[in-house]
N, C-alpha and C positions, 0 to 999 in steps of 0.2 A: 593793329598793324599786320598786313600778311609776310605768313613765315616765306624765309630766305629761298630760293628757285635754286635751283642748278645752274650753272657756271658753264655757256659753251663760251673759250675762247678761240679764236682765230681771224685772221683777215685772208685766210685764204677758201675763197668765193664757192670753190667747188666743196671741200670741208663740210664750212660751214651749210651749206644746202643740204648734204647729207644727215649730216648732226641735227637740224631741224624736223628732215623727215623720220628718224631715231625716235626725235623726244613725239612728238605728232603720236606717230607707232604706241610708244607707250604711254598718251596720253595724260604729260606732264608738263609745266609752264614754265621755261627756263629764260634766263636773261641771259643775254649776247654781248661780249666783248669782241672790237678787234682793235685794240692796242694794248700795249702794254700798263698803260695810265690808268685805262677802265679797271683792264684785268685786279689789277691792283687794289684797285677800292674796295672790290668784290672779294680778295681772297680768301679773307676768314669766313663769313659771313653763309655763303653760299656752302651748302650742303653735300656739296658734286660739283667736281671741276674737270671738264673736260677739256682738255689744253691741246690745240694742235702743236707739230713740230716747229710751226713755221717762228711762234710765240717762246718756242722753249729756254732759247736762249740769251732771250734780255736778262740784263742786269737786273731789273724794276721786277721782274716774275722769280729769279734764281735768290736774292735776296731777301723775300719774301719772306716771314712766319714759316716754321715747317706746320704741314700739317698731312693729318691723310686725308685722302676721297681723292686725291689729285691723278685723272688718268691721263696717260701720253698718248695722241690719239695722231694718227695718217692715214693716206691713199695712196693703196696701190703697194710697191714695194714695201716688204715686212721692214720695220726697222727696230732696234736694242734701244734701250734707255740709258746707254753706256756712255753715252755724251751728255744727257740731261743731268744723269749723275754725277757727272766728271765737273759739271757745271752748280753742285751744289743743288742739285734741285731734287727731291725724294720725291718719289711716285710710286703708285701702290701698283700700277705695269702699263704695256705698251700696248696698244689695241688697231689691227692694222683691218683698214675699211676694202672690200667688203666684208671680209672674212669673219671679223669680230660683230657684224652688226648685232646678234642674237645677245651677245652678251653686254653690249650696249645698253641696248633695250632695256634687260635687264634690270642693269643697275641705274638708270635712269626711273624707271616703274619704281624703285624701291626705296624714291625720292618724292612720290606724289605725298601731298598735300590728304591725310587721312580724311575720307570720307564716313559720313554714318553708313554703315554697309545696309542694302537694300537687305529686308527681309525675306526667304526664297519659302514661300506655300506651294505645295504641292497637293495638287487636289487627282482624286482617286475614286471611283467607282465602284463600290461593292456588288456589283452586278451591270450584265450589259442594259443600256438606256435608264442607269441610277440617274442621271440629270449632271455626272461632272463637269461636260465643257461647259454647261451653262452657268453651273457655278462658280468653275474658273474666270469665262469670260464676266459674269457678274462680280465678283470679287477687285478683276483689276477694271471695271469701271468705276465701283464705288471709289474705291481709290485714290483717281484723278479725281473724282466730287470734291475728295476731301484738301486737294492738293497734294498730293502726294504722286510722285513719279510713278509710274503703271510698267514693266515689260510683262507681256505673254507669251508665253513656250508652249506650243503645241506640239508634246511625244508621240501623237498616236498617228504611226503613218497609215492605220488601216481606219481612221476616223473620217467622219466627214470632211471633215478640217476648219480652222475656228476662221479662217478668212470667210470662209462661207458663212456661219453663222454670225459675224460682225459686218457683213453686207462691204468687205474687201478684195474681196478676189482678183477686182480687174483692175487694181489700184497696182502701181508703180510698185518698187521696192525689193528687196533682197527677202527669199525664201530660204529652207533648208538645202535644197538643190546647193543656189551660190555656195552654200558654208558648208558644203559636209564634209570638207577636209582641213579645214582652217584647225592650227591647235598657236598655242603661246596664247601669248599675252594682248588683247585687242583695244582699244580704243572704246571707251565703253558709252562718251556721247557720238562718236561716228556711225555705234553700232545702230543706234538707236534712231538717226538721225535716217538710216538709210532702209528701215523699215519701213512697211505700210501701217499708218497708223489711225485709229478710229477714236475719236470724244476723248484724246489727248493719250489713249493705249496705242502703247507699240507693240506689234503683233507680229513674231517669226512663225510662219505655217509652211506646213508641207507644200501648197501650190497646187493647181492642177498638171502639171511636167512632167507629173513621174513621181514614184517614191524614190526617191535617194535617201536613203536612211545616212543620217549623219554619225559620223564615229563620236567614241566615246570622246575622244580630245577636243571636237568639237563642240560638244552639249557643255563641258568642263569650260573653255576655252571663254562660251558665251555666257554662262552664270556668271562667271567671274566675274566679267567687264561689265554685266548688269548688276552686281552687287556693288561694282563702285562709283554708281549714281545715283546709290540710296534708295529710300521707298518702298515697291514691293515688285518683285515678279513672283509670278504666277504660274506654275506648269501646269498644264494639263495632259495628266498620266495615263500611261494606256493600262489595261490589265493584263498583256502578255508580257513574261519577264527581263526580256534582257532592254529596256527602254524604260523602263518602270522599274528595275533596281536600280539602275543610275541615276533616276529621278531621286527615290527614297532616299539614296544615299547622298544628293547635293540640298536635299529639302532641309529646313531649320523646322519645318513645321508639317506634318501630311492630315490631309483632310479628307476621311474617305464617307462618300455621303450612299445613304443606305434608303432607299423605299420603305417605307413600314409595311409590308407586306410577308408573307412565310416566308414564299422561294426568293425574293432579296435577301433576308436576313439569314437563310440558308447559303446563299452563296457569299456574301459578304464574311462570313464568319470561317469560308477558305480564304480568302484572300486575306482578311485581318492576319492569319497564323503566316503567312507567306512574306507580310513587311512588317509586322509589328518588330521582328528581331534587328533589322538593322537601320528601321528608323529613328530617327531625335528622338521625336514627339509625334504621337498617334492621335488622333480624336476620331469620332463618328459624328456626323449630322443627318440626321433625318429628314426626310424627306415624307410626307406625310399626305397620301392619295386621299380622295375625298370619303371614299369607302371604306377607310382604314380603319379599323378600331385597335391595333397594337397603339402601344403607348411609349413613346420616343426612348423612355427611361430602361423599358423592357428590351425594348432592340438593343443599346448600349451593353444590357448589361449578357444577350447572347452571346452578341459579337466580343465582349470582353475589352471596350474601349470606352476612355469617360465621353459623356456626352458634351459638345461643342454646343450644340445649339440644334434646334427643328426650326420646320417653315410649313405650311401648308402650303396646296396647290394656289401658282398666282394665277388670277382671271388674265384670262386672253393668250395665255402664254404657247398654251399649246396650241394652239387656231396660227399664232405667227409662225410658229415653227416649220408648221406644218405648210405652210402657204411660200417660204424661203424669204420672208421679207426679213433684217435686221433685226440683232438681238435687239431692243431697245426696255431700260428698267423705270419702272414706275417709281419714283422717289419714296413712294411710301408702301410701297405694295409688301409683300412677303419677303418677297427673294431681297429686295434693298434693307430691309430692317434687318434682316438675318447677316449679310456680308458687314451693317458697321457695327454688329453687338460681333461679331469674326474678328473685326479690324480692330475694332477699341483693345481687345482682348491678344491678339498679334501682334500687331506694331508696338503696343504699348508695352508689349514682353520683351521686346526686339531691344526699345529703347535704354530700358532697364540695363540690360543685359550688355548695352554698352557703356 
């Protein structure tokens, strides 16, 4: 059986169109009364009642059950509850449109239908050209393989940018540009909906336009609404700090992947000291040159993080890269076995954990 919606009541036209675009806003599934009959059936039942004035004052609504969630809702002129009350009818307050919409919203949001919250990986570079976006971008492909929802967040406004490396660039869609001001509460299939999207990832990138670095409300603003469509998003974190502590501190998980080589594992073991303090969860993954003879276990234990998992060089990888053609992943090659021994071991913590 699905749980009980929110309650908009009114038959007044313009209202009602607002209260709609309210619930939409906060990305909640509410049932529509406009008489007092409907209203009625609905009263206990419904979780949040949003009641115009125009409804306040039937018999068949003031009668009613008392209960609370019941809010007094109009347009335009502020109006008291002083009549609703007078009329027997308790409300928990008045909320006059536009003014209240924020708080609408609100409490509309805090009527959704709980989600399994997406999992947020943040992947990390222990040095410059450690292989993170590729990781990132490989991580939230395997992802969708598995069925699982995909967003990707790309931090690094001084990156390539992961449009580019998913062969998106000149695809439709909302970048960080559009959002770097956006804060509250968003819609979190509209968000997703209005991305460019690649082998079923949705992908927010910096763009070619310009850096616009997005404020912090904004990075906040859009995990949220990506964690309430389940599955997994994916950052991909810059190594200068003020874009890459907000990362660390929205991650459930950080994945900083290290070259098996000296001056990797030299530089990796600054940045380890840099976010191991206000991260969740830490791990290293290795990354393993063909020339390498360090030993994944030995880098882990410089850097001073457990090991996640290693991969050796995949064939062709670097030939594509280098040539700008699309990330595209071998089902069986390195980098794909390495992100579902990642994913089995993530998601399936995630799950737990709820």
């Amino acid at each position: 059986m699905a749980a009980p919606r929110p309650l908009l009541a009114t038959n007044d036209a313009d209202l009602l169109d607002d209260l709609l675009r309210l619930a939409a806003t906060a990305d909640v599934e509410v049932d529509v009364a406009v008489d007092p009959v409907a209203v009625r059936t609905r009263w206990t039942a419904a979780p949040l009642v949003l009641l115009g004035t125009d409804l306040a004052g039937s018999s068949l609504i003031t009668e009613s059950p008392s209960r609370v969630g019941v809010l007094l809702v109009c347009r335009g002129s502020p109006v008291d509850g002083a009549a609703a009350r007078a009329a027997g009818l308790v409300v928990d307050g008045v909320f006059t449109l536009p003014q209240a919409e924020g708080q609408l919203v609100e409490r509309l949001a805090s009527c959704a239908a709980p989600d399994v919250a997406a999992r947020v990986v943040g992947v990390l570079g222990g040095c410059g050209g450690a292989g993170a976006s590729v990781l990132a971008c490989a991580l939230a492909l395997t992802a969708v393989r598995r069925n699982e929802p995909a967003l990707l967040l790309d931090l690094d406004a001084v990156g390539g940018g992961l449009d580019l490396l998913l062969g998106v660039a000149d695809e439709g869609g909302l970048r960080w540009p559009n959002l770097a001001g956006v804060s509250g509460r968003l819609a979190g299939a509209a968000l997703r909906a209005a991305l460019p999207a690649v082998q079923g990832v949705s992908v927010l990138s910096y763009g070619r336009q310009g850096r616009v670095e997005p404020s912090s409300d904004a990075i906040c603003a859009v995990v949220e609404a990506g964690r309430r469509g389940g599955g997994l998003i994916v950052i991909d974190m810059p190594r200068y700090p003020s874009a890459a502590e907000l990362g660390v501190g929205l991650a459930d998980e950080l994945i900083m992947i290290v070259p098996a080589d000296v001056r990797a594992v030299s530089s990796a073991v600054q940045v380890a000291e840099r976010v191991t303090g206000s991260a969740r969860s830490v791990g290293v993954v290795v990354r393993r040159p063909a020339a390498s003879t360090l030993a994944a276990e030995s880098v882990a234990e410089v850097v001073s993080l457990p090991l996640l998992g290693e991969t050796r060089a995949e064939p062709g990888l670097a030939a594509l890269l280098c040539s700008g053609r699309p990330l595209r992943l071998r089902r069986r090659g390195p980098l794909s076995l390495l992100c579902e021994r990642l994913l089995d071991d993530l998601l399936g913590r995630g799950r737990e954990a709820a």
